[in-house]
FIMI-644433 format. One line per field, with one value per residue (C-alpha): residue in one letter; x, z, y. Coordinates in Angstrom, 2 decimals. Layout:
rest	a | ...
px	X | ...
pz	Z | ...
py	Y | ...
end
This chain:
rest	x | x | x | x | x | x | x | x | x | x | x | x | x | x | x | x | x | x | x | x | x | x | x | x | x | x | x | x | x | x | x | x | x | x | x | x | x | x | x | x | x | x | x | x | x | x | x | x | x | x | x | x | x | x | x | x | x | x | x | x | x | x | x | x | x | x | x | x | x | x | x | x | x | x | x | x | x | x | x | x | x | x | x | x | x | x | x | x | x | x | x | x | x | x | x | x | x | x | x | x | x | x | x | x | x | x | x | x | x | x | x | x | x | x | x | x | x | x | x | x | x | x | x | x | x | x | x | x | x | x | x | x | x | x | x | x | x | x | x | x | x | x | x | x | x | x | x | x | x | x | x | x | x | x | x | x | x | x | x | x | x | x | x | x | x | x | x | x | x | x | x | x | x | x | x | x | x | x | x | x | x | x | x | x | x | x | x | x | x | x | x | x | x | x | x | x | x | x | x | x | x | x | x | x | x | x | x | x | x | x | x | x | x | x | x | x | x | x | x | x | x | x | x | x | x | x | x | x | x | x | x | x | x | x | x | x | x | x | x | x | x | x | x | x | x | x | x | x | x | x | x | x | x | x | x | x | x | x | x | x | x | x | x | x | x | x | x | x | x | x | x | x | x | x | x | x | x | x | x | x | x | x | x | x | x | x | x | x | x | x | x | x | x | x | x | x | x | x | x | x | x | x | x | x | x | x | x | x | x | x | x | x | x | x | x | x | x | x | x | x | x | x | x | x | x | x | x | x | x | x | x | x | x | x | x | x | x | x | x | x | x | x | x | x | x | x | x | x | x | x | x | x | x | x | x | x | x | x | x | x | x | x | x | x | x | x | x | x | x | x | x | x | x | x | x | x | x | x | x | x | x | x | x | x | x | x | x | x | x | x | x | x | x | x | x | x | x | x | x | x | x | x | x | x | x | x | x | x | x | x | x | x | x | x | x | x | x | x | x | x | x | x | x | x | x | x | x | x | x | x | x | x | x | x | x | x | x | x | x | x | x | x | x | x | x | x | x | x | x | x | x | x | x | x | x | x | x | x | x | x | x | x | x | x | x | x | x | x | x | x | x | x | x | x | x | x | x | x | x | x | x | x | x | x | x | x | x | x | x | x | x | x | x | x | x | x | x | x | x | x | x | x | x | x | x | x | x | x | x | x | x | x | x | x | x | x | x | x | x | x | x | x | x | x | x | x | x | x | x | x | x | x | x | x | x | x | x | x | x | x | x
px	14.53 | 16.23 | 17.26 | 21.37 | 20.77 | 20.18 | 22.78 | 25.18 | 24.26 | 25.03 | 28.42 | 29.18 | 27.63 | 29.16 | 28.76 | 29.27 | 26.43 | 25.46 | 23.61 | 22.90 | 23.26 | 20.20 | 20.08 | 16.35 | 13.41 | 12.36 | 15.61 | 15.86 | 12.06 | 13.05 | 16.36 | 14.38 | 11.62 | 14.66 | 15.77 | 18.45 | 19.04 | 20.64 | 21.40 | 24.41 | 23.59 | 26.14 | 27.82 | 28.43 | 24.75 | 23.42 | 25.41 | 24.77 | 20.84 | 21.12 | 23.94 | 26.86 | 30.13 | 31.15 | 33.45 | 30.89 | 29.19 | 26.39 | 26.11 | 25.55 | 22.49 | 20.70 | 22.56 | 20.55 | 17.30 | 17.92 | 18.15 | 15.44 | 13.06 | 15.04 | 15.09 | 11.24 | 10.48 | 12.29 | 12.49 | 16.13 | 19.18 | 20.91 | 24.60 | 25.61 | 28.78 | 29.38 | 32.70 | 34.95 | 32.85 | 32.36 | 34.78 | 36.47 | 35.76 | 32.90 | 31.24 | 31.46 | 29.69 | 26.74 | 26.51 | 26.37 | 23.83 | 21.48 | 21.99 | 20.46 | 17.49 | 16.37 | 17.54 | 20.46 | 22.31 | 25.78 | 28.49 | 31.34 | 33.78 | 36.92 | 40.61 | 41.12 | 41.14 | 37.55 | 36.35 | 36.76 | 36.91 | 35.86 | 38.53 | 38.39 | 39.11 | 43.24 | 43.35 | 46.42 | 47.16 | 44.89 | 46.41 | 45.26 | 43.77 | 46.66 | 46.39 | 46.31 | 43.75 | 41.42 | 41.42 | 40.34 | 37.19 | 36.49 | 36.57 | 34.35 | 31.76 | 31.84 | 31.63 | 28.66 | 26.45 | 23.68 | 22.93 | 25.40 | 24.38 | 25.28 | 28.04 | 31.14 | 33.00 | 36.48 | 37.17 | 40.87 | 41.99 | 45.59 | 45.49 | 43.77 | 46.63 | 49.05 | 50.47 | 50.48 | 49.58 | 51.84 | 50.51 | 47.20 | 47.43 | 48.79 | 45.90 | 43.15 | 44.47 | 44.75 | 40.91 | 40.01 | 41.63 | 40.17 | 36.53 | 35.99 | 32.93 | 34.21 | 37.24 | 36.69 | 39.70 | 38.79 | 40.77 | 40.51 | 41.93 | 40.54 | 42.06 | 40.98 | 44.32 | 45.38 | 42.24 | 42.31 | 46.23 | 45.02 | 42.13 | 44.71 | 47.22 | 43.60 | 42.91 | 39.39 | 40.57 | 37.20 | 34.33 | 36.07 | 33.79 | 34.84 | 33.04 | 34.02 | 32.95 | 36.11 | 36.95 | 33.43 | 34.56 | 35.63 | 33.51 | 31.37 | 32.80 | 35.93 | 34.87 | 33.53 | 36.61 | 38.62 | 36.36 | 34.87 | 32.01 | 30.12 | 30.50 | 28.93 | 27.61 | 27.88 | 26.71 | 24.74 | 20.94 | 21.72 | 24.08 | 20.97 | 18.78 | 20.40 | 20.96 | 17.55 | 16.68 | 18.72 | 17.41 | 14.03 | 14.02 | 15.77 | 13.38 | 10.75 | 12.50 | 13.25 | 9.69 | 7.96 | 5.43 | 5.73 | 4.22 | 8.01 | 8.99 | 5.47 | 5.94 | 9.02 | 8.65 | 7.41 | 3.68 | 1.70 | 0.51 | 3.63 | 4.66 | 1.64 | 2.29 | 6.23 | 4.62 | 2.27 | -0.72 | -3.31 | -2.03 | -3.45 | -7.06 | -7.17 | -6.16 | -8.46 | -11.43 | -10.17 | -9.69 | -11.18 | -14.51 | -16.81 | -16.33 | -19.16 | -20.41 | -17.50 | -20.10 | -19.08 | -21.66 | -21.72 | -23.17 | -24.64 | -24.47 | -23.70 | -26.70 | -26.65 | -30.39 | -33.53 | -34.45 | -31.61 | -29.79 | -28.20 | -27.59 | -25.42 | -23.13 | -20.30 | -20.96 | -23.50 | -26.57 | -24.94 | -22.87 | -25.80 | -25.65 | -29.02 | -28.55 | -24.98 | -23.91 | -23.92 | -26.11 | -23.28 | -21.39 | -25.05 | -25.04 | -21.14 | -21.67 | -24.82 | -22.53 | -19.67 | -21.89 | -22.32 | -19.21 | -19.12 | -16.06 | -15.45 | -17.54 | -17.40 | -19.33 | -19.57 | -20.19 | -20.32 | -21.37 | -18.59 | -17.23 | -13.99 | -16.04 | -16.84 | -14.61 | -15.90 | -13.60 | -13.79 | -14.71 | -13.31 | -14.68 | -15.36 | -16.22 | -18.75 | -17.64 | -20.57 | -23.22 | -25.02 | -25.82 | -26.66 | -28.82 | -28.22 | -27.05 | -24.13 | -22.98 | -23.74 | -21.38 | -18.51 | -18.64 | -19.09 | -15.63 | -16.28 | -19.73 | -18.15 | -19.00 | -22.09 | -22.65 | -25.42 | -26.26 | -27.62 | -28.70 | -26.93 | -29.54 | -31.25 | -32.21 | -32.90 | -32.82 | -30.65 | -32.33 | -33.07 | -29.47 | -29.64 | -32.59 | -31.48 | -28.01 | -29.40 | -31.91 | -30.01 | -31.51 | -28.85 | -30.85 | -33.03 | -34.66 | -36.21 | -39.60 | -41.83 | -45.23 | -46.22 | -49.94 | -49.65 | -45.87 | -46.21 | -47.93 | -43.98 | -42.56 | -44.07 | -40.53 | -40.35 | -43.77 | -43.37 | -45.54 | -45.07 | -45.70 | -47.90 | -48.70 | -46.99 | -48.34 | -47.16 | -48.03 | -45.66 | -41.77 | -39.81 | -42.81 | -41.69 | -42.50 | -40.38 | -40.85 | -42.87 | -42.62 | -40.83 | -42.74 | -45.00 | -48.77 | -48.88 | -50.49 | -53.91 | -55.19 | -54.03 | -52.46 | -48.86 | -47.69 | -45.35 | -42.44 | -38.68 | -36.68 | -33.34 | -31.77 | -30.97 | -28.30 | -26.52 | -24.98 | -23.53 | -25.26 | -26.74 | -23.98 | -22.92 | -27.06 | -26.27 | -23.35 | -25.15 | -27.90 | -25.46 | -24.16 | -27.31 | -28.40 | -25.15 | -26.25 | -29.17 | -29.09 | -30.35 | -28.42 | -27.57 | -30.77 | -31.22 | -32.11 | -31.71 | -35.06 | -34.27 | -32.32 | -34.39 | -37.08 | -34.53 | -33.79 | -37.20 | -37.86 | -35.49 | -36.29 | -34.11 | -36.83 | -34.80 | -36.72 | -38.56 | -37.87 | -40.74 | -40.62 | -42.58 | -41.45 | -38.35 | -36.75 | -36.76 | -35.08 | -34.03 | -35.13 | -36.11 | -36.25 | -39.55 | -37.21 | -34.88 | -37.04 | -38.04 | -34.88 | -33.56 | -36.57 | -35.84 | -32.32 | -32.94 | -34.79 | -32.44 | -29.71 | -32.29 | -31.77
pz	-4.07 | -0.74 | 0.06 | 0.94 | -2.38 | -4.63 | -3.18 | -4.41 | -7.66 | -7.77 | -6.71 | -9.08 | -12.07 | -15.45 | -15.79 | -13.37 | -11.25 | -8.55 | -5.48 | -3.41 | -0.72 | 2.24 | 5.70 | 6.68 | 5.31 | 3.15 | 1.28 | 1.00 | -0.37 | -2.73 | -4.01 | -4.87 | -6.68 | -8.60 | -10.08 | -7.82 | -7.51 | -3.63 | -1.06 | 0.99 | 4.26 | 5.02 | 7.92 | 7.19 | 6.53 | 8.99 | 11.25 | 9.24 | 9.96 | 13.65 | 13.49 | 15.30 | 14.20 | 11.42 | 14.49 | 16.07 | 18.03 | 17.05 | 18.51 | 16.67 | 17.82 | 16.94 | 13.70 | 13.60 | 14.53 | 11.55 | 9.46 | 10.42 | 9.36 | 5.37 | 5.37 | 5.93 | 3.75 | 0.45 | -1.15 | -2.95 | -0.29 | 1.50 | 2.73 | 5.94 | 6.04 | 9.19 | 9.87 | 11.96 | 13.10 | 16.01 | 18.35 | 18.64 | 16.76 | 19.43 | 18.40 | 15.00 | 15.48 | 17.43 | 14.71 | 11.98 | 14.05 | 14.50 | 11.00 | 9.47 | 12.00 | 10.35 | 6.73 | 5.92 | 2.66 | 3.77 | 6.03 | 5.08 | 7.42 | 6.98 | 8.79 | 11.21 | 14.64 | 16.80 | 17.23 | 13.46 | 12.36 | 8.49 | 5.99 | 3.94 | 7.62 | 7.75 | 6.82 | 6.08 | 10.01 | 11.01 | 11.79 | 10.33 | 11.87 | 12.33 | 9.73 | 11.66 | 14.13 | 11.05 | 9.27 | 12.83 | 12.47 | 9.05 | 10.18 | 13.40 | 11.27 | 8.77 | 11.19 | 12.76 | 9.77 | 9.57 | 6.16 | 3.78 | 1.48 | 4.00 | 2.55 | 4.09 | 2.10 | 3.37 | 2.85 | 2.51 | 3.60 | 2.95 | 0.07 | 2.35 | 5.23 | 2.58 | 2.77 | -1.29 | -3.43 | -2.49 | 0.98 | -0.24 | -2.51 | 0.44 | 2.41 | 0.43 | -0.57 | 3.49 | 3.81 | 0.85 | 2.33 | 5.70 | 4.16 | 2.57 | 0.57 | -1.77 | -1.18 | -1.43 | -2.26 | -1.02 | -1.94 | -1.09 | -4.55 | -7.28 | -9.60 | -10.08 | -11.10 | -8.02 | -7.58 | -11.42 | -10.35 | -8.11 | -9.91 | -12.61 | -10.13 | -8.73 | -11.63 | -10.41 | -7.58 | -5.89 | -6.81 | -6.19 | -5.14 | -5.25 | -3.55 | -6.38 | -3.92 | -4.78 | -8.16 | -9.60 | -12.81 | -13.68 | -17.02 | -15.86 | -18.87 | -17.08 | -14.27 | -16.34 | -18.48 | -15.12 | -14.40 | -11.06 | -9.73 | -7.71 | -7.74 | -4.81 | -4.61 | -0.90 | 0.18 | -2.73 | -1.41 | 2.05 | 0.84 | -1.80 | 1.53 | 2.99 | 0.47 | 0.06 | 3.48 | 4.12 | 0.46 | 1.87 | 5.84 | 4.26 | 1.98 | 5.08 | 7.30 | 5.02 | 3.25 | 6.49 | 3.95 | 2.41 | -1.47 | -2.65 | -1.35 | -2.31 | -5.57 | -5.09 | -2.34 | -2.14 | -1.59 | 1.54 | -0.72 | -2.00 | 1.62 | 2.37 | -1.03 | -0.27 | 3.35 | 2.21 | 3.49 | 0.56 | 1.51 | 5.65 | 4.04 | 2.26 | 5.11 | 7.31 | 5.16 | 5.65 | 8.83 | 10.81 | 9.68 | 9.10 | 6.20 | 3.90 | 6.19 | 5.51 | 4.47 | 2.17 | 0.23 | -2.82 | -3.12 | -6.01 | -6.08 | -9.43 | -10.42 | -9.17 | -8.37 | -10.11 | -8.66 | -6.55 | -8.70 | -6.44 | -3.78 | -6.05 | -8.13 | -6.54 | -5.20 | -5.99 | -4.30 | -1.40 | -0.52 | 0.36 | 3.97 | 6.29 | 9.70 | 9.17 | 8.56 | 4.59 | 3.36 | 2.55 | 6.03 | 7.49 | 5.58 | 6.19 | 9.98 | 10.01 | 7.56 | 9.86 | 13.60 | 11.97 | 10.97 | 6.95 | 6.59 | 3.24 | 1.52 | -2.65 | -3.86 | -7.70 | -8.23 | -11.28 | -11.27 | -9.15 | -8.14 | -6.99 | -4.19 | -2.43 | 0.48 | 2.92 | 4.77 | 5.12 | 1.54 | -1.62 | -4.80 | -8.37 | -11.01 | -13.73 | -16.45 | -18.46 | -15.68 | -17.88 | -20.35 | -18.05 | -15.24 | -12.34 | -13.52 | -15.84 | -12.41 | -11.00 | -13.12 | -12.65 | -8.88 | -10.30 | -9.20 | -5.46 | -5.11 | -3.15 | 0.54 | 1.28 | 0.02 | 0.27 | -2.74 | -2.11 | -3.77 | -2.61 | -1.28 | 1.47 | 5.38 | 7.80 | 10.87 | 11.93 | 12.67 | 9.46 | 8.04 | 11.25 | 9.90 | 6.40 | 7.74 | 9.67 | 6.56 | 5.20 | 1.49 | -1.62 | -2.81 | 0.03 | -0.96 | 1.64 | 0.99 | 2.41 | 3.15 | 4.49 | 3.66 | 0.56 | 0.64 | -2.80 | -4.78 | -4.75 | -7.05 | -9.92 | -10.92 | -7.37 | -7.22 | -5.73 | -6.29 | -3.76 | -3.24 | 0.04 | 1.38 | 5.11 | 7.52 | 10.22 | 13.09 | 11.65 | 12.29 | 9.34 | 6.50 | 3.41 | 0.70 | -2.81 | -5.30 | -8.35 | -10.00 | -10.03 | -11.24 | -14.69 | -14.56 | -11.67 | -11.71 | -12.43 | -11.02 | -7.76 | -5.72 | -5.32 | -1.64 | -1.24 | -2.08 | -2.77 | -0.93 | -2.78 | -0.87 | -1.39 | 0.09 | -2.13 | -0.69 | -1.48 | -5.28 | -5.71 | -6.72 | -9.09 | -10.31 | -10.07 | -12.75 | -14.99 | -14.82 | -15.63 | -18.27 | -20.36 | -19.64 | -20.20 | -23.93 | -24.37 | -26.45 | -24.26 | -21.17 | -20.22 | -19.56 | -17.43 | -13.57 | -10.55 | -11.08 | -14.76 | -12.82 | -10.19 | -12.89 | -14.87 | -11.97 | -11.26 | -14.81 | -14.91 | -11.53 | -8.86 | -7.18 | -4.46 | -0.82 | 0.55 | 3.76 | 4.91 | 7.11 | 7.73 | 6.89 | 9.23 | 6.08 | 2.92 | 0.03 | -0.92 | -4.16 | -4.36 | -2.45 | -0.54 | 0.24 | 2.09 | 4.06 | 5.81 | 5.69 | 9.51 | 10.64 | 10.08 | 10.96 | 14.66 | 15.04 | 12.77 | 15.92 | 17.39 | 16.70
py	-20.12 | -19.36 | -16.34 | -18.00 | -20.09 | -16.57 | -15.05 | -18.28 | -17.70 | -14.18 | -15.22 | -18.34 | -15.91 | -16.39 | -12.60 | -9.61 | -9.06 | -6.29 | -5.46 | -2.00 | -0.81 | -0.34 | 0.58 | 0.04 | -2.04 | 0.81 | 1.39 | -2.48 | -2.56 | 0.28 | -1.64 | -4.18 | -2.94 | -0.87 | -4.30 | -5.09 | -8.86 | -8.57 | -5.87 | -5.01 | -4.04 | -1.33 | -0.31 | 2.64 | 3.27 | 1.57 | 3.75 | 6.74 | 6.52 | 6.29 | 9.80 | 7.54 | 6.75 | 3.83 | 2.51 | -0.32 | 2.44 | 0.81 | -2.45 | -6.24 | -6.73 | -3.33 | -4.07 | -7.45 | -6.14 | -3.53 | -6.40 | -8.41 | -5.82 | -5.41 | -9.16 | -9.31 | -6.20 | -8.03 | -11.47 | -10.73 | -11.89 | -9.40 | -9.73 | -8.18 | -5.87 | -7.57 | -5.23 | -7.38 | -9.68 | -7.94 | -9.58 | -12.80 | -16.48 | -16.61 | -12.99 | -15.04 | -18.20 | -16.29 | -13.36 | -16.34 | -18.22 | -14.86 | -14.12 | -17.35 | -16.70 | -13.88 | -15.15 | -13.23 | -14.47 | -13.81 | -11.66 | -9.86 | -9.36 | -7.72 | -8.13 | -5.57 | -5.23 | -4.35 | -1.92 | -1.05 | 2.30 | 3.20 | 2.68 | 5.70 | 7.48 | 7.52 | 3.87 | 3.57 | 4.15 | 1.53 | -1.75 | -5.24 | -8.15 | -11.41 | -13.52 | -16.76 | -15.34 | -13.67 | -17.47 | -19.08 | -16.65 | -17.62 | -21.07 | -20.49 | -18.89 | -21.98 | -24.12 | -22.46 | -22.11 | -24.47 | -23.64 | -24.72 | -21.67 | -19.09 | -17.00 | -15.48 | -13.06 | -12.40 | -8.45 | -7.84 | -4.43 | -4.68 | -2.07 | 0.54 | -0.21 | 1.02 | -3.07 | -3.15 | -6.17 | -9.16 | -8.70 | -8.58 | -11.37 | -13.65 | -12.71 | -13.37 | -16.75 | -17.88 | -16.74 | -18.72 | -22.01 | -20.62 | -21.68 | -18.09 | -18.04 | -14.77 | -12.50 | -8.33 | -6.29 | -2.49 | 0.31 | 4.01 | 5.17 | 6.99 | 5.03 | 0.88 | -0.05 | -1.74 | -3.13 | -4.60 | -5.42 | -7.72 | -9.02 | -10.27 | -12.10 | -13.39 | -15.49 | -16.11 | -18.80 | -18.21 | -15.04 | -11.71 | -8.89 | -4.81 | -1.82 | 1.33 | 3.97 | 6.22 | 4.94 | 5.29 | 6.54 | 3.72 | 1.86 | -1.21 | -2.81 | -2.76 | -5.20 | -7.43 | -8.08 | -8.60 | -11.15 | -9.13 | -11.52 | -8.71 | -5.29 | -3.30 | 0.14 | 0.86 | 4.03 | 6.09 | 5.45 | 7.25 | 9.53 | 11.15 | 10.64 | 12.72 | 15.51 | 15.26 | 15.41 | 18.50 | 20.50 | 19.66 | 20.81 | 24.18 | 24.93 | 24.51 | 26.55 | 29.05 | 29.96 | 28.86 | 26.58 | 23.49 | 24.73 | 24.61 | 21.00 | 19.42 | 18.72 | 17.81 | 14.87 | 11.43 | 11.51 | 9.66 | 7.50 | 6.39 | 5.90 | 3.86 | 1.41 | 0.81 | 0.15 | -2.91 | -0.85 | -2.93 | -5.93 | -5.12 | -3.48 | -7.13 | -9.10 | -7.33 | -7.94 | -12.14 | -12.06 | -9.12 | -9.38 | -11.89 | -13.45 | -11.98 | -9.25 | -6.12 | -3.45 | -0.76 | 2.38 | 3.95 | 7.34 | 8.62 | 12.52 | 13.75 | 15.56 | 19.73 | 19.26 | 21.19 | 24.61 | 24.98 | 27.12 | 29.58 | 27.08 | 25.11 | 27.69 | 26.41 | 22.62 | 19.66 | 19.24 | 16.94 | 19.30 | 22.05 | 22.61 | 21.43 | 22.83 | 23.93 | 20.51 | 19.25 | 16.29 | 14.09 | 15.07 | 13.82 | 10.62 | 9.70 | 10.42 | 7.89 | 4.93 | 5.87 | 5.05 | 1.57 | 0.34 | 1.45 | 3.00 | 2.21 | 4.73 | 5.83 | 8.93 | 9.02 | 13.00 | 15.18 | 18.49 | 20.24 | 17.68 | 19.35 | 20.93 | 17.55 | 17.85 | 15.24 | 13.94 | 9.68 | 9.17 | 8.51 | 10.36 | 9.19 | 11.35 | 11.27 | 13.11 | 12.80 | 13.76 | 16.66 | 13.82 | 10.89 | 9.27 | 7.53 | 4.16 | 6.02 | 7.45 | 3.91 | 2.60 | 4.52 | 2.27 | -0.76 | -2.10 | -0.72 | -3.33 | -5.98 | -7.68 | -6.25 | -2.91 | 0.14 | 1.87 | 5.50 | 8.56 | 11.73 | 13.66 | 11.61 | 12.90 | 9.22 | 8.62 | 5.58 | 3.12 | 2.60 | 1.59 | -0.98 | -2.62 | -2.61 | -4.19 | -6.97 | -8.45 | -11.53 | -10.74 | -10.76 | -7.63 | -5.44 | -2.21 | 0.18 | 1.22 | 3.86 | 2.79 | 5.78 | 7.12 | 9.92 | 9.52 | 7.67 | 10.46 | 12.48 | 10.74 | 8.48 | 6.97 | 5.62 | 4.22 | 0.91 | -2.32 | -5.35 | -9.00 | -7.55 | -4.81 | -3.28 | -5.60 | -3.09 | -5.97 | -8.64 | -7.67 | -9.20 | -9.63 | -11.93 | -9.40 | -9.07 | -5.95 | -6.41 | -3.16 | 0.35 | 3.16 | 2.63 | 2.25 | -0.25 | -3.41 | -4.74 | -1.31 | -1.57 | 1.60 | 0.87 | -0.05 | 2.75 | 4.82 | 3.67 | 5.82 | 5.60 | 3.36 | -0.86 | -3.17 | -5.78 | -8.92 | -12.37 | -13.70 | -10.44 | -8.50 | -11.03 | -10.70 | -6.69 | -6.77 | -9.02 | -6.76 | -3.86 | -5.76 | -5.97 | -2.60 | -1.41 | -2.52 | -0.73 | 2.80 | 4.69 | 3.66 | 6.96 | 7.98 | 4.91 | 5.65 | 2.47 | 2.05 | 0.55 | -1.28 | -2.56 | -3.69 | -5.49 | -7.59 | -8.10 | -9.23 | -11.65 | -13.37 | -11.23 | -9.43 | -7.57 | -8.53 | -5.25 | -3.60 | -1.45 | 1.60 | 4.11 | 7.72 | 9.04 | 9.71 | 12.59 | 13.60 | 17.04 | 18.25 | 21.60 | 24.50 | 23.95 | 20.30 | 22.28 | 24.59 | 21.21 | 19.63 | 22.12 | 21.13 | 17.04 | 17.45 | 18.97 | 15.10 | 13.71 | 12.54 | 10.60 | 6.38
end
């Protein structure tokens, strides 16, 4: 429904409704996800935000451009508190016109003179628009609406000139034959009784809207037996803003650290979600990238790694420093020079000591008592697009990830065909369709077998090196896979290699990339005596 439309039906309501006041797009996204069924664009706080003065200091058109940015930040209508319309009949019909550009629901404009100055500042000094003129600008700003939902409420101030109610009464009744939309009686007392005076003598001749800034004490239950149609609360979400605002920047000059106010504060986070920052991370992926090719990794590094005990008291393997820079730091710089920026390391043993920065971390809780594919699935959800999976504790040089990137397979592992490189370790013993054929560039060879007793007798072809790239059909193939293991009783002491063989039984060979070494994994001790060494080579492409 249309923003001008909603904003009609809070109006013609058989019951009282309400709506809250906002002075950027972030209040007016917060009003709305508060429940609010409409916002009131204040002037007072529209003012307020920018430090000037509620007297049309600040001009209609910032005011509009304010707008613009609440009316695109919310789907609930807003009505402007348009203050006198900022000049003449003309200032009318343009502000109307700019207004439905940028789908405002309604003005309200009230009968004094311009430049306005607040009402609950000496009001009863301030003098009141003609009546005669006041009606012609209700009528120019009919007249000038395109939409025949666009509302304008006619805000009678004789009560806070000090008039009393027969003036007020004769007012609001020439504004509602002047075309007025709604008519709001203010008043500056503590008290609603003149307010409620008025509402009687009203007798509902068109929706009657009140703003109980200064008699807030008043019981809701109370409007709605007068009949009130809207009932506005004008000021509260800058006025807490700003008490918050000032508790906060004392607190931060005062202990010279921000541990006191942390807790206490809206997180980034929080900033980032009332900002719509998902909604640009998806739309990038449709339209940034091409379509299919937005690479992400997940890195397994849960385990703490076998005779590295006093390298690892007090972080996981990945985090063991080669050359003064970690393993993982290594790994997310080489993702990171390609493009993969979306990176997921499931760890487990201290975990809490993974402080890379450009990643996000997922913990296995169970690590002591599982394998790889436990970890694995803790990152299910974060396989989509094309996406590397990789143990934790590789050294490579780059050139392989550009390789491995370019192959159009659904499922690509990388395997080492590297002479005595496949005696290290018997898990990772890998069978293929064909051996290297190091003169061909892009060979047509498929996996047969991971680890085991090989087959027919044959010496296996070389070593998997940890490392595989699923795209397009063969994630959905991946999770199926995961889904039947998943069943098995002794998942948990499943490794990718399970993995790997269950695709291959059941007709999803992943395609094999060959290289030849420029790569190792760090195991032991004796591992990381010749990890400096690789490193100092490791920048080369």
């Amino acid at each position: 429904m249309k923003k001008t439309r909603q904003f009609r039906d809070l109006l013609s309501s058989s019951q009282t409704e309400f709506i809250m006041e906002a002075h950027n797009g972030l209040a007016a996204r917060i009003v709305e996800e508060a429940g609010f069924k409409g916002i009131w664009g204040s002037g007072l706080a529209l003012s307020a935000q920018h430090a000037v003065r509620d007297n049309n200091e600040l001009s209609w058109t910032q005011v509009v451009d304010t707008l613009e940015f609440m009316s695109d930040a919310t789907s609930i209508p807003i009505l402007l508190d348009g203050d006198t319309g900022y000049g003449d009949f003309n200032n009318m019909r343009r502000l109307v016109h700019k207004l439905e550009q940028r789908d405002i629901a309604g003005v309200c404009i009230e009968d004094k003179l311009f430049p306005k100055t607040n009402s609950f500042i000496q009001g009863e000094k301030q003098e009141l628009e003609d009546v005669a003129t006041f009606c012609g600008k209700i009528q120019a700003g009919k007249d000038a609406q395109s939409d025949d939902d666009f509302s304008i409420v006619a805000r009678v101030e004789a009560l806070i000139a000090g008039w009393g109610l027969e003036e007020a009464l004769r007012r609001a009744e020439a504004y509602r034959v002047a075309g007025a939309d709604a008519i709001l009686i203010h008043s500056k007392k503590s008290s609603a009784d003149e307010v409620l005076a008025f509402a009687r003598e009203w007798d509902d001749r068109c929706p009657l809207v009140i703003v109980p800034t200064k008699y807030y004490a008043t019981p809701t239950e109370v409007f709605r037996r007068h009949r009130i149609s809207l009932v506005i609360w004008a000021n509260h979400l800058v006025r807490s803003s700003i008490r918050a605002m000032q508790a906060t920047a004392r607190a931060i000059h005062d202990t010279e650290s921000l541990l006191e106010v942390e807790g206490r504060v809206a997180t980034v986070s929080e900033i980032f979600r009332l900002q719509g920052a998902d909604e640009l991370i998806e739309a990038e992926k449709r339209y940034a990238r091409p379509a299919g090719r937005e690479t992400s990794a997940v890195v397994l590094a849960a385990s703490r790694g076998r005779d590295l005990d006093e390298l690892t008291t007090d972080r996981p393997k990945a985090m063991i420093p080669v050359a003064g820079t970690s393993v993982l730091r290594r790994m997310v710089d080489r993702f990171k020079r390609v493009g993969i920026n979306e990176i997921t390391v499931v760890g487990g043993y201290r975990a809490d000591a993974i402080d890379v920065a450009g990643l996000d971390v997922v913990v296995n809780e169970g690590w002591e008592a599982s394998d790889e594919l436990a970890s694995l699935d803790r990152a299910l959800d974060r396989i989509g697009g094309d996406t590397l999976i990789v143990y934790g504790d590789l050294l490579f040089r780059g050139y392989i990830l550009d390789i491995l990137l370019e192959r159009e397979g659904d499922l690509v592992a990388v395997v080492d065909s590297s002479e005595g490189v496949a005696s290290d370790n018997a898990t990772d013993l890998a069978w293929c369709s064909a051996p290297d054929n190091r003169s061909v560039y892009r060979q047509e060879v498929v996996l047969q077998q991971l680890g085991g007793h090989g087959i027919d007798g044959r010496p296996p072809d070389g070593c998997w090196v940890g490392m595989m790239r699923v795209r397009g059909e063969g994630r959905a193939q991946l999770r199926d896979a995961m889904e039947r293991l998943r069943e098995r009783p002794d998942f948990d002491r499943l490794g990718i290699p399970d993995l790997i063989n269950h695709l291959i039984e059941h007709g999803h060979a992943p395609e094999v990339q060959y290289i030849s070494g420029h790569w190792m994994d760090i195991n032991d001790v004796h591992d990381l005596s010749r990890a400096g060494d690789f490193a100092h080579h490791e920048m080369a492409p």
